[in-house]
N, C-alpha and C positions, 0 to 999 in steps of 0.2 A: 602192883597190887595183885596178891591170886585170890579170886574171885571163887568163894565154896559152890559148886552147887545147886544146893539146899538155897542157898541167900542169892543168886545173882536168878533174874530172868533171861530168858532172851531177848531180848530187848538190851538189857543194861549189859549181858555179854557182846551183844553184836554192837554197842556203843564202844565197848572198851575196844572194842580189835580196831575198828577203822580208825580209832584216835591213835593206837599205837603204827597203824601204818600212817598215818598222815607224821606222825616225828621219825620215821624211818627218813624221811627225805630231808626232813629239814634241820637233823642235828650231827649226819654223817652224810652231804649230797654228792664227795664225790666215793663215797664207800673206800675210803682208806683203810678204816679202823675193820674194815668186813674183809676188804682186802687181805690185809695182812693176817689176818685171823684163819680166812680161809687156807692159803698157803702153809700158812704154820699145821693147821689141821691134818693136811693132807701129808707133811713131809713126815712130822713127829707122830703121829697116832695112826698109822696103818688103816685103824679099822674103819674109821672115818669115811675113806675110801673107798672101803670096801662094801658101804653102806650109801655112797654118795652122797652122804652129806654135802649140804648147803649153808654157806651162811645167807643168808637172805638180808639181813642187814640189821644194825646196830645202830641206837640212839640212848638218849637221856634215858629212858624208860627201861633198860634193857637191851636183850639178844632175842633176834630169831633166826633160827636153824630150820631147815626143811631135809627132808631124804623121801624119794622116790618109795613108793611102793611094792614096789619089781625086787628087790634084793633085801627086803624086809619083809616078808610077807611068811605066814604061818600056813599052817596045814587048813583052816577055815578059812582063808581066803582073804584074812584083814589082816593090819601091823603083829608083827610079832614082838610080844613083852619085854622081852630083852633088849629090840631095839629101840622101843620106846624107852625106855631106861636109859638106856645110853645115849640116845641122844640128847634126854633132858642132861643129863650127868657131862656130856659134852655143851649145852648150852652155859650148865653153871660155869663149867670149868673157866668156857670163853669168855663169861660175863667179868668174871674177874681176872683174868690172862689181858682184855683192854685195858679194866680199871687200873691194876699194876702197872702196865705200860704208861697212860695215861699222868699218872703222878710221878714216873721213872725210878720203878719198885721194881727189882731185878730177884725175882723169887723163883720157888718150885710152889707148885700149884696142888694138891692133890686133894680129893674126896675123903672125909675122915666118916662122915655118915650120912644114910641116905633113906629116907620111908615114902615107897612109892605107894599108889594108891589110883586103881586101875576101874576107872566107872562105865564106861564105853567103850567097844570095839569102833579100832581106826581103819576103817576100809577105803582110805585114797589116801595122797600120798599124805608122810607126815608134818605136821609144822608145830614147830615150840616153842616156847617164849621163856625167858627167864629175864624174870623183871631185876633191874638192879636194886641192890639192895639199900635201903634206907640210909639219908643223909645221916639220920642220928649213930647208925649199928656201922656205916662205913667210919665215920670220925673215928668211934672208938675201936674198930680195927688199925684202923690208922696209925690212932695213938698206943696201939701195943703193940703193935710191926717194930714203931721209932725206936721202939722201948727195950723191946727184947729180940727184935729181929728175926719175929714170926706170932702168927694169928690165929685166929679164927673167925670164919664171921658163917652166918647160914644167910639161904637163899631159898626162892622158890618157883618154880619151874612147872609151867604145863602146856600138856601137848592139848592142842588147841581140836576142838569137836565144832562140831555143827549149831551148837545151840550152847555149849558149856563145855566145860574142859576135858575131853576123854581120859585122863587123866593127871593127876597130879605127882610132885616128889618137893616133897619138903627137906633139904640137906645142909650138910657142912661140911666144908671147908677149911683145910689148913694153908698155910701159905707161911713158906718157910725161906727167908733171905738165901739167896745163892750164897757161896763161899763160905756159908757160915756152920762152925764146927758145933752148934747147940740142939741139940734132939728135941725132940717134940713132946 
């Protein structure tokens, strides 16, 4: 669930994070699925690397990615916008790079659109979360992966603040079966 702003306290944001770390451990304990994600990050995506992205771990709830401060950092001294962008856009991507796995959906994965929205300067390292997406909006990607042998579903993604989200990206996703000769 992303939490606006405007609508969550602090209080009810510092509820959500420890709940989401408390199913960090108990729906992926030996980090297989973070595992695997992480390598694949590092071998296929250059930049990842070169950002030091983290996967920090994966459950029912989602993805969280972290990246250091030190090789993201701007001219004022906090996260730089493009790497916060990318790494939400690196969390969606993973969030469904599992899910695909997970069902044994052999696809390409790609961003078709994306509305960042930047409320807070990240001055230590960063951390993101991209919740999985709804039971009801996965089903009916699902059933139009079966159907036509590619998708779309949208997601949402924020980098995690002090008190509330330093920022947010609302996006989508295409997800297109391997092997297959159908365009998008």
């Amino acid at each position: 669930m992303l939490l606006k702003p405007a609508a969550a306290s602090a209080a009810v944001w510092s509820s959500c994070m420890q709940a989401d770390a408390a199913r960090l451990q108990a729906t992926d304990p030996a980090g297989t699925w973070a595992e695997r994600l992480q390598t694949l990050l590092y071998r296929e995506i250059p930049l990842s690397r070169a950002m030091a992205v983290t996967v920090a771990g994966y459950d029912a709830g989602g993805l969280t990615l972290t990246a250091p401060l030190a090789p993201n950092i701007n001219d004022k001294g906090t996260a730089f916008g493009g790497s916060l962008s990318a790494v939400m856009t690196l969390a969606g991507w993973g969030t469904l790079w599992i899910a695909c796995q997970r069902v044994r959906i052999d696809a390409d994965i790609m961003i078709q659109d994306g509305a960042v929205c930047y409320q807070a300067p990240v001055a230590s390292a960063i951390t993101v979360r991209c919740a999985a997406p709804e039971e009801s909006r996965w089903e009916q990607f699902l059933q139009a992966f079966r159907r036509r042998g590619r998708g779309r579903i949208d997601l949402s993604v924020h980098t995690v603040g002090a008190d509330r989200p330093a920022a947010t990206m609302d996006c989508r996703f295409a997800v297109i079966a391997k092997h297959s000769d159908r365009e998008f």
